[in-house]
C-alpha positions as CSV (number, residue, x, y, z in Angstrom):
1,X,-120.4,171.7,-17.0
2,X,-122.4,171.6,-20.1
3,X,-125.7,170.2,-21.4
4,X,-124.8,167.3,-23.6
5,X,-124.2,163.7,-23.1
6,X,-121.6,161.3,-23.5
7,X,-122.7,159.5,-26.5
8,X,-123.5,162.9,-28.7
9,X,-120.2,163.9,-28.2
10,X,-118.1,160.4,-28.9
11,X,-120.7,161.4,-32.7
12,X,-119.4,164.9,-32.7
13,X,-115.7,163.9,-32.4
14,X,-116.2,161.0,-34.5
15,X,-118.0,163.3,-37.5
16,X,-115.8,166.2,-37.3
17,X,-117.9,168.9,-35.3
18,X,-115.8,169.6,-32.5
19,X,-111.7,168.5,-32.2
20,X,-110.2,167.0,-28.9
21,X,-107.1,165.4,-28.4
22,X,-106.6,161.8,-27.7
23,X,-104.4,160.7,-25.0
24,X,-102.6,157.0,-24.6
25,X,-104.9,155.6,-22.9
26,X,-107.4,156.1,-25.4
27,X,-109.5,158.7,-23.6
28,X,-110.4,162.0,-25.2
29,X,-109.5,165.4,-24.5
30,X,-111.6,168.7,-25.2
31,X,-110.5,172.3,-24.8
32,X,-114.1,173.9,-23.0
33,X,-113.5,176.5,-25.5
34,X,-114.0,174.3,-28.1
35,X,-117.6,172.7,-25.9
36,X,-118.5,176.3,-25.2
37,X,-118.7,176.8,-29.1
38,X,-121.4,174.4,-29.8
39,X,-122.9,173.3,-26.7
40,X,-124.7,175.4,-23.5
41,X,-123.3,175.4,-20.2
42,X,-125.5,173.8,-17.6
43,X,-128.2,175.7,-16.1
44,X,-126.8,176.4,-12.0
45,X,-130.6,175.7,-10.8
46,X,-129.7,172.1,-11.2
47,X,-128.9,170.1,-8.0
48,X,-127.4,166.6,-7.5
49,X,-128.5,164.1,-9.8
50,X,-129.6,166.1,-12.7
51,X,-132.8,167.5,-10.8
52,X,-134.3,171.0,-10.0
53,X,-134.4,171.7,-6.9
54,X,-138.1,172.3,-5.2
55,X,-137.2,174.9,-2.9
56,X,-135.1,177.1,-5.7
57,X,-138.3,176.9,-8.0
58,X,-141.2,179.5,-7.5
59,X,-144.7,178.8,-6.3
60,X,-146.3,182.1,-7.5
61,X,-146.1,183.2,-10.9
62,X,-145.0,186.9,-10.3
63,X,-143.3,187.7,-13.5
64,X,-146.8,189.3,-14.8
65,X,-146.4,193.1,-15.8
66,X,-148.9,195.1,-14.7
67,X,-150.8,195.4,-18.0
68,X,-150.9,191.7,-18.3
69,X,-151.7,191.3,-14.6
70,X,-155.2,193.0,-15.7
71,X,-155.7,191.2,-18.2
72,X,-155.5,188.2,-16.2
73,X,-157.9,189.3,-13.7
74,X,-160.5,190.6,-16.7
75,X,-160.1,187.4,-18.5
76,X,-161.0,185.6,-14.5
77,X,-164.4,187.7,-14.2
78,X,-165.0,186.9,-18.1
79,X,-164.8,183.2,-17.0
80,X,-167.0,183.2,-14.3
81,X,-169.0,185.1,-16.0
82,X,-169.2,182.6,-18.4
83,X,-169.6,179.8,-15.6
84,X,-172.7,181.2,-14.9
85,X,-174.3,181.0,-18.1
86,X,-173.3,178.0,-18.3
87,X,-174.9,177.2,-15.4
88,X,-178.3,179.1,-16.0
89,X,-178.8,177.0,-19.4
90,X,-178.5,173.9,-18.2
91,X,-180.9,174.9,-15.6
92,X,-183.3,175.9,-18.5
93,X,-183.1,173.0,-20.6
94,X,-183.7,170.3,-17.9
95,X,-186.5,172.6,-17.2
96,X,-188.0,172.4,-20.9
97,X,-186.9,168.6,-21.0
98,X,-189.1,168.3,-17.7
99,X,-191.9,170.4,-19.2
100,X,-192.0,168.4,-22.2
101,X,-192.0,165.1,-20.6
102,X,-195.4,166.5,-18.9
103,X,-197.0,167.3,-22.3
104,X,-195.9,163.8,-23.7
105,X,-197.8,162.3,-20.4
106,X,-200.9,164.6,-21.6
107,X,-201.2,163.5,-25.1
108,X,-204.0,160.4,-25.4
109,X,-202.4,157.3,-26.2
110,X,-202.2,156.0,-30.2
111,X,-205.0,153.7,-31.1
112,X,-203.9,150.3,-30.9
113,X,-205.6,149.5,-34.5
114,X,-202.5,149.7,-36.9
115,X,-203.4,151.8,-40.6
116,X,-203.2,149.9,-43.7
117,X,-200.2,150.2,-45.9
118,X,-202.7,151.8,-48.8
119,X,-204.6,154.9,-48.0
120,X,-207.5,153.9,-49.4
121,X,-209.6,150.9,-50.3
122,X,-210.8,149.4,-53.6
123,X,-214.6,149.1,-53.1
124,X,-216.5,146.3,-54.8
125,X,-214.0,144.5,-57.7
């Protein structure tokens, strides 16, 4: 009937938040006045076991208003429009990463004799 468990309310009768009445054989009784003050009824979408049920749920989000309905659709044609940019630039720069991999091939290879550490040479002493 409503959304708690067993175990939060044996602490809510132990601490005071809600009263019941204990009976002799040790079990407790609560007015559903007195669970309806602190505590939500449970939802009626829930089926046996705790669970929703698939075929109550919807498949199709419908509860767009018009306005925001056109929004959605804008901010869809903003996205692939976006997709396609993305697209486009990738395409460029493997093109430029292509093109300078040709220039690198072009460029004469270093010389093999390595440079001394100092620039210049003491003549003569």
């Amino acid at each position: 009937m409503f959304d708690v468990s067993r175990p939060t309310l044996s602490k809510a009768l132990k601490s005071g938040k809600i009263s019941g009445v204990r009976d002799g054989k040790g079990q407790w009784s609560i007015d559903p006045a007195e669970l309806s003050r602190l505590y939500r009824p449970r939802s009626a979408d829930v089926g046996k076991g705790g669970k929703l049920d698939r075929e109550t749920l919807p498949t199709v989000n419908s509860a767009l208003p018009g306005e925001a309905q056109a929004d959605f659709a804008a901010l869809k044609a903003e996205l692939q429009a976006e997709k396609i940019r993305r697209e486009a630039a990738e395409a460029l720069a493997e093109e430029r990463a292509r093109h300078i991999d040709d220039l690198r091939r072009m460029l004469p290879p270093p010389d093999a004799k390595p440079r001394g550490w100092w620039p210049l040479k003491w003549k003569g002493t």
